[in-house]
C-alpha positions in Angstrom: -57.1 106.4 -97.6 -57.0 103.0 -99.3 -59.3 100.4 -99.0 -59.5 98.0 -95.6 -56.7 100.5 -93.9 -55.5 99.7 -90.7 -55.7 102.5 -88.3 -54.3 103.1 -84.5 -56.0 105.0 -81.9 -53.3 106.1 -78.8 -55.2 106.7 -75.7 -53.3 107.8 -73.0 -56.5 107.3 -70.4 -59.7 105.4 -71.6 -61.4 107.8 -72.9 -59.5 110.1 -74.9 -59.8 108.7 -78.1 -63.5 108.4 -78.3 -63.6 112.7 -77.0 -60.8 113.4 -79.8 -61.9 110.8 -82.5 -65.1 108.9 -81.6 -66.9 110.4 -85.1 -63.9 109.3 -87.0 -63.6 106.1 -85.8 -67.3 105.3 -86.0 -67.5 106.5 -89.8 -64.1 104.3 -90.4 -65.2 100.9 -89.1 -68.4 101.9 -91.1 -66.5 102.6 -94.3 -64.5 98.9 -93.9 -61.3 100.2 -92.2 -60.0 98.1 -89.4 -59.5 99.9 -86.3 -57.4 99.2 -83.1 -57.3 100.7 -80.2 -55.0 101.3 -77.2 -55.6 102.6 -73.7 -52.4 102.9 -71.5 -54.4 103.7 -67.8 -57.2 103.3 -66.4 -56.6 105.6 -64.3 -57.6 103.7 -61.0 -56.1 106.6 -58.7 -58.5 109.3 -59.7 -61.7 107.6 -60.4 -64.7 109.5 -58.6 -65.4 108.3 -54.7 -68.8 105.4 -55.1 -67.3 103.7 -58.1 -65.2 100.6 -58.2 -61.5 101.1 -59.0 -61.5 99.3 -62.4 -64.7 101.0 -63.7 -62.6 102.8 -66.7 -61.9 99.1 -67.7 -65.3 98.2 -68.1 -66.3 100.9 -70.0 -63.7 101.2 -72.3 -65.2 97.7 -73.4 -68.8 99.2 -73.7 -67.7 102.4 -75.0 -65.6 100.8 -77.9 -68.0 98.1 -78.6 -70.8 100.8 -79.3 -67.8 102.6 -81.8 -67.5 99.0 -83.7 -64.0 98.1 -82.4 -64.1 94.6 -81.9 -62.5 93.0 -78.2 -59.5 91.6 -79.8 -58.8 95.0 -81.2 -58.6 96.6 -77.9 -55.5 97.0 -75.9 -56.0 97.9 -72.2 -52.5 98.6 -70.2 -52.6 99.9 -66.3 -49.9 102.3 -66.0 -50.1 104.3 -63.2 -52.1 107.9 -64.1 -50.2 111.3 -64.6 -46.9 108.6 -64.2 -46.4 108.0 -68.0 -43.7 109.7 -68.4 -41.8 108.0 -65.7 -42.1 104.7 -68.1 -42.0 106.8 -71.9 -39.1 103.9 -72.6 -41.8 101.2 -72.3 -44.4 102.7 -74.0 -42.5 103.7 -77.1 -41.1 99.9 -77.0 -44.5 98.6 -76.9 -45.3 101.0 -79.9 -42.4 99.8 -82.0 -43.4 96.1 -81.4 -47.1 97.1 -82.5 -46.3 99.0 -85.2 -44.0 95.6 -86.3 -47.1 93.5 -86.2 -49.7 95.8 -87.2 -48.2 97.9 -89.6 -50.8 101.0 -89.5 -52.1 102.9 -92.1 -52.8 105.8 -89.9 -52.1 106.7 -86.7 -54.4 109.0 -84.2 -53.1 110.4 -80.8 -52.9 113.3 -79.0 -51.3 116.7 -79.8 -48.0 117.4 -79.5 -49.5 120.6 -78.0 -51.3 119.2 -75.4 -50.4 119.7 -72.0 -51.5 116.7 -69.6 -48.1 114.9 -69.2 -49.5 111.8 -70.0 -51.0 112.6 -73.3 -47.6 114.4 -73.7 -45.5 111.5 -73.4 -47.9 108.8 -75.7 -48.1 112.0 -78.7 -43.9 112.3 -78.2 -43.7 108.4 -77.5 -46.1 107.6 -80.8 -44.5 110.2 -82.9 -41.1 108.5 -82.2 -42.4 105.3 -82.5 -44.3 106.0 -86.1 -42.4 108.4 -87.9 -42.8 106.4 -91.3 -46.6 106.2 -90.2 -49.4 109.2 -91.4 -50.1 110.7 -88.4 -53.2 113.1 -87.1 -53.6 114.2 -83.9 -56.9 114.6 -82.1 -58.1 117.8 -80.3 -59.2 117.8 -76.6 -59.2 121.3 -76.3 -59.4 121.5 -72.7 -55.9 120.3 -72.8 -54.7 122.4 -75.2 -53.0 126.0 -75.6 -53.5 126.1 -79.2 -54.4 123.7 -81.5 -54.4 123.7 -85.3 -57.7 122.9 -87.1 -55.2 121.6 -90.0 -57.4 118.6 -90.8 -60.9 117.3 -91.0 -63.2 114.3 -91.2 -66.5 114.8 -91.9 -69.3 113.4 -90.0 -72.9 112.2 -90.2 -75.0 112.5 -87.9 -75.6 108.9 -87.0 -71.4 109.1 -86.5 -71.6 111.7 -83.6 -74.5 110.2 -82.1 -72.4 106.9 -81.8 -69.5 109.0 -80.4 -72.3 110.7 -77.9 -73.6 107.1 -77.0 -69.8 105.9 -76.4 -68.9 108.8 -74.4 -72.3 108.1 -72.2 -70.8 104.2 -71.5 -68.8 106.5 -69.4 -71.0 106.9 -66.3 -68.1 107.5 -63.9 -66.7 110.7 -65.9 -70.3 112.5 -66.8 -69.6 114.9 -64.2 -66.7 116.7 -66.2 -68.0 119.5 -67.9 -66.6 118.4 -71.7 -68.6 115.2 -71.5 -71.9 117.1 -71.6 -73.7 115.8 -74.9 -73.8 120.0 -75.5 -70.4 120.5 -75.4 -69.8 117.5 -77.7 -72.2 118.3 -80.2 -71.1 122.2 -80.1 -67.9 121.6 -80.9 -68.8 118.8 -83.6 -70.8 122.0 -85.5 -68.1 124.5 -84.8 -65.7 122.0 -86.9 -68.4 121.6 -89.3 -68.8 125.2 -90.3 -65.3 125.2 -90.4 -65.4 123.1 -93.9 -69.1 123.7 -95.0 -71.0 120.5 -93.5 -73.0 120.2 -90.4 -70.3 118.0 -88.0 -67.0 117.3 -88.5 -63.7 116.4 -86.0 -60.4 118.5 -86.4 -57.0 117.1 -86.7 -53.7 118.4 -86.7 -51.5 117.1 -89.6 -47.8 115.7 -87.9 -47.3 113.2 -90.8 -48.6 112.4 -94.1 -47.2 110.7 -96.2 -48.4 110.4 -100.1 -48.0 107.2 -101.8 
């Protein structure tokens, strides 16, 4: 990528983007890049009984500070969970305003293979909405039939420690098995050997575009 790129995250649920790209995004705010990110729920109907119903809002904040993202770089919508697709017309008119005044670089959402509805509708919605855009797509391979390991960014360890650290802001969600530190890690290394280093994230490739 050129220098000082401006990259996108789409995150259908807080959350998603630091389990798919959290590495990446650390090592790309370290390397200069600016990075903005956008959660469309908080999902407020399925947070865990003892916490309040806007906890996923408040650590979205911590979790994306700890990544680098600065506040003003963070987009927080509350549409209603596993209801995306009722409003897909929205969304991708939201992303076309966006992409007007931001003008990514680089765009990371989920796969086109994944098969939550709501990360469904932002990958169709942000592939629509982007097509002139390089675009990656993030594994969260719970979510996934297949995925294709098409793409990598390699990672220091400091990077996946700051994705582990972000993911831990999450105290309301620890109790799902893929947000054990093991599993995180594990598949970190499995990516790794994959291209030769110790950690890397995968990505599918749906755009890129050479200049």
């Amino acid at each position: 990528m050129k220098k000082n790129s401006k990259i996108l995250i789409l995150a259908p649920h807080t959350d998603d983007g630091e389990f798919g790209c959290g590495g990446a995004i650390a090592k790309f705010i370290e390397e200069g890049h600016s990075v903005t990110y956008v959660a469309f729920s908080t999902a407020e109907e399925s947070v865990p009984k003892g916490h309040p119903k806007n906890i996923l809002e408040a650590e979205v904040k911590i979790a994306t500070k700890i990544l680098g993202i600065p506040p003003k770089n963070l987009i927080i919508h509350k549409y209603q969970v596993r209801k995306l697709n009722y409003v897909r017309q929205e969304i991708l008119e939201h992303l076309v305003t966006l992409g007007k005044t931001l003008e990514p670089d680089l765009v990371l959402l989920p796969s086109l293979n994944d098969l939550h509805q709501d990360h469904l509708t932002v990958a169709t919605e942000g592939v629509r909405a982007f097509k002139r855009t390089c675009i990656l797509a993030y594994e969260l391979p719970w979510n996934t039939i297949q995925f294709k390991t098409e793409s990598f960014v390699h990672l220091e360890e400091r990077h996946l420690k700051q994705k582990i650290k972000a993911l831990k802001a999450y105290n309301s969600q620890k109790h799902r098995p893929y947000a054990s530190e093991e599993f995180v890690k594990s598949l970190a290394i499995t990516r790794g050997v994959q291209i030769g280093t110790r950690y890397a994230e995968s990505f599918e490739v749906i755009r890129w575009i050479i200049q």
